[in-house]
C-alpha positions in Angstrom: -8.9 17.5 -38.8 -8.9 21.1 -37.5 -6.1 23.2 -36.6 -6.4 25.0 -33.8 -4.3 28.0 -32.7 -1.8 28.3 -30.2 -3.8 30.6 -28.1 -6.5 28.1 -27.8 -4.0 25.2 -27.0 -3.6 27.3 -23.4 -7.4 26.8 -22.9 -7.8 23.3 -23.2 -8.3 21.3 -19.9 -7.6 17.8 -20.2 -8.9 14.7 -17.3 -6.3 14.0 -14.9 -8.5 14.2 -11.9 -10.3 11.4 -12.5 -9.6 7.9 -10.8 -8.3 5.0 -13.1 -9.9 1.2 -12.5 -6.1 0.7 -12.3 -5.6 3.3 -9.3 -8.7 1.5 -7.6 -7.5 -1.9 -8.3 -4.3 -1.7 -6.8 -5.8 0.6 -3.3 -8.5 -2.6 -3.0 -5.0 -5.1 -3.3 -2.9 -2.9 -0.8 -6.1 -3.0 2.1 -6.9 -6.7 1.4 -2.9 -7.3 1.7 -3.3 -5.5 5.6 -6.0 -7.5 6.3 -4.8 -10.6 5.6 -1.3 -10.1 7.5 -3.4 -8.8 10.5 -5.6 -12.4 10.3 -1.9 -13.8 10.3 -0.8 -12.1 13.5 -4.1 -12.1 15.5 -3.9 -16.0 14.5 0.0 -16.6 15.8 -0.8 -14.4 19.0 -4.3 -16.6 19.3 -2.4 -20.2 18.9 0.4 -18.9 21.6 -2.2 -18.2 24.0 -3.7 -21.3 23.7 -0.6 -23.2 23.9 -1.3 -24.4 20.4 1.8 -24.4 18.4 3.4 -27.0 16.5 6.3 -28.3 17.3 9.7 -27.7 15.6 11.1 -31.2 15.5 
């Protein structure tokens, strides 16, 4: 392995702008959790218009 000098070490740019499969995983779960909670309200306010709600006996 090579040593490299300190002055060097202040030149070296590392990847941190890059997007992880992580990152992108859990922005996919997040808009896929808004959809499906907006399916669940449009449904509710649907099936109270319609007068189809179950009862609570």
């Amino acid at each position: 392995m090579k040593k490299i000098n300190i002055n060097k070490l202040d030149n070296i740019i590392g990847g941190g702008d890059t997007l992880s499969a992580t990152v992108v995983r859990a922005f996919i779960d997040v808009i896929e959790l808004f959809v499906d909670a907006g399916r669940g309200v449009g449904s509710a306010i649907r099936r109270i218009a319609e007068g189809n709600i179950c009862p609570l006996k």
